[in-house]
KOLKE-522717 format. One line per field, with one value per residue: residue in three letters; x, y, z of N, C-alpha, C in turn; residue number from 1. Coordinates in pm, whole numbers, plus 50000, padded with zeros to 5 digits. Atoms other than C-alpha are relative to their C-alpha. Example, Ala and Ser with C-alpha at 12.3 -4.5 7.8 and 13.67 -1.06 7.14 Angstrom:
REM residues 2
res = Ala;Ser
n.x = 50089;49918
n.y = 49881;49881
n.z = 50000;49994
ca.x = 51230;51367
ca.y = 49550;49894
ca.z = 50780;50714
c.x = 50090;49923
c.y = 50120;50109
c.z = 50000;50073
n = 1;2
//
This chain:
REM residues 137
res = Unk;Unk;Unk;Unk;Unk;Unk;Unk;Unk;Unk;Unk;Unk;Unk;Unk;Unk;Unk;Unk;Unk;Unk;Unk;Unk;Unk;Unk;Unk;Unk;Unk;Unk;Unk;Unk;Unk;Unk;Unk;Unk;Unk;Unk;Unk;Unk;Unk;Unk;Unk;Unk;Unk;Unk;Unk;Unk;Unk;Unk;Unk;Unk;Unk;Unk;Unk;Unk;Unk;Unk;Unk;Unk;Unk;Unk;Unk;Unk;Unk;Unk;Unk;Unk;Unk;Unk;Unk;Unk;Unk;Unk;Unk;Unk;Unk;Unk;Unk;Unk;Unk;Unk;Unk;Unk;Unk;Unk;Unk;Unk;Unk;Unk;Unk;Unk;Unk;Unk;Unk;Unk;Unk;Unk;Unk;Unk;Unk;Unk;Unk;Unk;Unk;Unk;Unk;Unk;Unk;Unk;Unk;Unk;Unk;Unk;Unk;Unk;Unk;Unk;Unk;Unk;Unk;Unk;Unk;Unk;Unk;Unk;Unk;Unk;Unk;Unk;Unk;Unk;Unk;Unk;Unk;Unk;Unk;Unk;Unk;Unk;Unk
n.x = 50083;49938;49971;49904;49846;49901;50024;49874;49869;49934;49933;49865;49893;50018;49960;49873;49905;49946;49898;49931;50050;49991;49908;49934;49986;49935;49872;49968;49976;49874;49909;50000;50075;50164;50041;50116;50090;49943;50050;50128;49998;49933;50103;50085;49946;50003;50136;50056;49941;50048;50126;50018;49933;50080;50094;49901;49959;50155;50072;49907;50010;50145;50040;50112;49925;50118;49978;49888;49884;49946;50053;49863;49859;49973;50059;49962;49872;49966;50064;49919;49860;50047;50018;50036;49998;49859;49964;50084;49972;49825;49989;50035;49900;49876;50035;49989;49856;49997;49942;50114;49957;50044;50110;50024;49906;50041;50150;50022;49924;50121;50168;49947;49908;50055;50034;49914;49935;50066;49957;49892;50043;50062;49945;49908;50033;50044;49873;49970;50119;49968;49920;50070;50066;49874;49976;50145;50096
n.y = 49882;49885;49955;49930;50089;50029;49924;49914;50035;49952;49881;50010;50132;49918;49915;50088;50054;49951;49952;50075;50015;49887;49971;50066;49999;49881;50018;50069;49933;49933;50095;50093;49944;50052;50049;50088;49999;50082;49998;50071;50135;50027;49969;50056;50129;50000;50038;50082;50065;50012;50034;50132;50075;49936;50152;50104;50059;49999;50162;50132;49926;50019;49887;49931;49908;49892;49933;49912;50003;49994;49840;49937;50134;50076;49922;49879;49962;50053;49931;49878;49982;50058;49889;50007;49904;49966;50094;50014;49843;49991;50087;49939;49913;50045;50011;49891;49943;50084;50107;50162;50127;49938;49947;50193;50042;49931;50035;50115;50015;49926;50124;50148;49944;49980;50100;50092;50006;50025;50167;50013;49919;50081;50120;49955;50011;50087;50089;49886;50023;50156;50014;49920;50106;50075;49910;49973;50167
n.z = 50000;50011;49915;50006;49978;50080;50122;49936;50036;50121;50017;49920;50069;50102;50019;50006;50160;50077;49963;49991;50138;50042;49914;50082;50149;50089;49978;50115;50126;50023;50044;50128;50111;50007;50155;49971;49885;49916;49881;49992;49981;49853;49947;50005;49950;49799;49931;50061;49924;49817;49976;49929;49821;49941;50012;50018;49862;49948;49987;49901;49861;50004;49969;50109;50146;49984;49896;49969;50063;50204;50065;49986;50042;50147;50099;50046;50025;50101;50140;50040;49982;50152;50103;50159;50105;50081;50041;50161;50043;50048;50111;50154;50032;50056;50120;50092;50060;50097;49941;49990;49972;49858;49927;49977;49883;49858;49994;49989;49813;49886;49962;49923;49884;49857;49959;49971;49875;49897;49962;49899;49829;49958;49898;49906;49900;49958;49869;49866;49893;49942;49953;49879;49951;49961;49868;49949;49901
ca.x = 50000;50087;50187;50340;50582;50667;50608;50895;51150;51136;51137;51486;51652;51527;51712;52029;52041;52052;52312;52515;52424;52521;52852;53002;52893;53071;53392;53410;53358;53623;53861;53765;53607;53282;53310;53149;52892;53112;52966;52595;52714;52901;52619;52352;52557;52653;52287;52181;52423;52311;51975;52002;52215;51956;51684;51900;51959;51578;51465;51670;51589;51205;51164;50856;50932;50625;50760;50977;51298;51275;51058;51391;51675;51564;51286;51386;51776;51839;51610;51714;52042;51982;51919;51720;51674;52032;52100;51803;51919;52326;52215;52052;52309;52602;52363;52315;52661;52674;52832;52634;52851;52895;52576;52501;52784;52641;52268;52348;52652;52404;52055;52295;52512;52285;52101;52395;52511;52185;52228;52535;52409;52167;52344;52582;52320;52131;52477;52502;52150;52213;52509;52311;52074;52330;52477;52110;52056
ca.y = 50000;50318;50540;50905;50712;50558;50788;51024;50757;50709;51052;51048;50744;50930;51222;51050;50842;51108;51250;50956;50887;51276;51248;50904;50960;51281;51108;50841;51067;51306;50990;50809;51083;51148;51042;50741;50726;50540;50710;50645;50279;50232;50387;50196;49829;49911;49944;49638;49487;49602;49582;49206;49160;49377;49069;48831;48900;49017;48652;48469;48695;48662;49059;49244;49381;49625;49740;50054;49912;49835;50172;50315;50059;49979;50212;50540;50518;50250;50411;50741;50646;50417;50613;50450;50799;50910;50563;50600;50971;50871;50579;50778;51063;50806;50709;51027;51106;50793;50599;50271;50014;50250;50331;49873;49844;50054;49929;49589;49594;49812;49519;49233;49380;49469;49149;48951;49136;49174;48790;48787;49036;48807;48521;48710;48851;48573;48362;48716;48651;48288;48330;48607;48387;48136;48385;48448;48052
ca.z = 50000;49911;50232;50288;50449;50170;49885;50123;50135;49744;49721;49957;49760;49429;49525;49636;49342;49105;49308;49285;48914;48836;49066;48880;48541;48528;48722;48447;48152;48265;48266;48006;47769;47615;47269;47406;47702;47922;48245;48173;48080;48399;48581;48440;48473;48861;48924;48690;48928;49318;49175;49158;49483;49639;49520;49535;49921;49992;49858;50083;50360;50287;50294;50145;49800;49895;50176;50302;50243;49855;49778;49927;49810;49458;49330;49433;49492;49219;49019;49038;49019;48657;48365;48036;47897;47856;47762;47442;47388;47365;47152;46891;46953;46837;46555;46394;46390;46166;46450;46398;46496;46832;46890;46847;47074;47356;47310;47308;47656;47814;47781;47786;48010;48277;48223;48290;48553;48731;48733;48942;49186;49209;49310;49501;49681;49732;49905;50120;50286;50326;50441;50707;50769;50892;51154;51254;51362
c.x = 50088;50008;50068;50118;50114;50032;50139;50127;50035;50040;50169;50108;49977;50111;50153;50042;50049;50132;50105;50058;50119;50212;50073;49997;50070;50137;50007;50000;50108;50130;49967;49963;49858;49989;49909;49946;50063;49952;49876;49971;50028;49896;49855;50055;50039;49874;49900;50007;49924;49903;49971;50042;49876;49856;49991;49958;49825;49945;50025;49930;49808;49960;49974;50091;49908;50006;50099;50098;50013;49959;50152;50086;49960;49921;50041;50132;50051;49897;50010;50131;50021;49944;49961;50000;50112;50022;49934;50098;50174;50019;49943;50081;50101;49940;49991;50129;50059;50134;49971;50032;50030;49902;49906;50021;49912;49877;50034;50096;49913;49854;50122;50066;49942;49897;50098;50078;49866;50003;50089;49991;49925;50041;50066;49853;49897;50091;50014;49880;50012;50111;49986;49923;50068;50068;49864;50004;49905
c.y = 50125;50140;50156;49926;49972;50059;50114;49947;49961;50125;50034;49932;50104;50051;49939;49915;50057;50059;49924;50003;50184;50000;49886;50000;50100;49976;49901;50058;50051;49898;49940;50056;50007;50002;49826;50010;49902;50053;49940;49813;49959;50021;49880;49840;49951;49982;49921;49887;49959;49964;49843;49966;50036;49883;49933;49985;50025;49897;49970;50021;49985;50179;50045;50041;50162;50103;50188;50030;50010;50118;50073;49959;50010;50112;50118;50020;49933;50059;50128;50005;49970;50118;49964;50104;50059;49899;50004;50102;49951;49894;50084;50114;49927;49978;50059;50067;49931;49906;49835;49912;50062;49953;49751;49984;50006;49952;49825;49951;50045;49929;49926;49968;50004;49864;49912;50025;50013;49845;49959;50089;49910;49873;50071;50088;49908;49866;50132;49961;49852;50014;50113;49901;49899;50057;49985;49856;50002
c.z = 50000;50105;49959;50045;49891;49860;50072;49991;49851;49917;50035;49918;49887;50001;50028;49903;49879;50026;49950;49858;49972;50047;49892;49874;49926;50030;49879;49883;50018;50002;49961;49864;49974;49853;49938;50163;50071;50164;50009;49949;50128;50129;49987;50010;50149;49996;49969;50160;50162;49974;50044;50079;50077;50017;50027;50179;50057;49992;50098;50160;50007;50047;49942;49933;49999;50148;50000;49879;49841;49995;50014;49917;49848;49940;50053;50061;49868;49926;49980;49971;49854;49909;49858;49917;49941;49918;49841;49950;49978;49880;49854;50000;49883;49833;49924;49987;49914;50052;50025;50065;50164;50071;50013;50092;50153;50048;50094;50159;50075;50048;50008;50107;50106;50008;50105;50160;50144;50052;50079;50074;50040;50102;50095;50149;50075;50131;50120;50070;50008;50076;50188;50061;50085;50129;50052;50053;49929
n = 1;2;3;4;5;6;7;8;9;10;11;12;13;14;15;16;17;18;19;20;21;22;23;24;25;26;27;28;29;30;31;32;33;34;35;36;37;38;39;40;41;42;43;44;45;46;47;48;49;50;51;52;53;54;55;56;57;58;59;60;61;62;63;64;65;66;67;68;69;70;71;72;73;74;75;76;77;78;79;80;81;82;83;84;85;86;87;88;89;90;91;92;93;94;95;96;97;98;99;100;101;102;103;104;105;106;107;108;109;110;111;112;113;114;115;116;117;118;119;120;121;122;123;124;125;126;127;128;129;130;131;132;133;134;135;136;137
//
């Protein structure tokens, strides 16, 4: 159910994720460049990533997805933090500069990419809450 409560802490995460988001995508461009979107890749593959640890360890742990914590944790810090619209907008940037094989590149690391790695957050955080669990007795 939908709460001020919790409509405040995705507001909170929100705002902290763009922070975050805004803070690494501009440290990775300035060392690495921006003739390719290497921050808003890096950006959006980290938080493919926590997202599935974040899953991963909430299964294990048996803790609402409707609760608090995720509204905080996943939809409004990982989701402010993630970024599909730069991601469309840099893909059709590279394309109209008649970067094609770029603008492929970036599409295709960026879905397979964050599939793959939400997948190993996953597990990983799925062995972290087992492995909590376990301490717990």
């Amino acid at each position: 159910m939908l709460t001020v409560t919790g409509l405040m802490g995705v507001m909170f995460g929100g705002a902290l994720g763009a922070l975050l988001r805004l803070w690494l995508g501009n440290a990775v461009s300035r060392r690495l460049g921006e003739r390719f979107p290497w921050g808003t890749l890096t950006v959006n593959l980290s938080a493919a990533l926590l997202l599935g640890a974040v899953f991963g360890a909430w299964q294990v742990l048996e803790v609402s997805l409707d609760g608090l914590g995720w509204g905080i944790a996943a939809v409004g810090l990982l989701g402010g933090y993630s970024t599909v619209s730069s991601l469309s907008l840099q893909t059709l940037t590279l394309w109209q500069q008649t970067r094609r094989q770029a603008a492929a590149n970036y599409l295709l690391t960026s879905v397979a990419g964050g599939i793959a790695l939400a997948a190993v957050g996953y597990v990983t955080g799925s062995a972290t809450g087992d492995v909590f669990m376990q301490v717990l007795g």
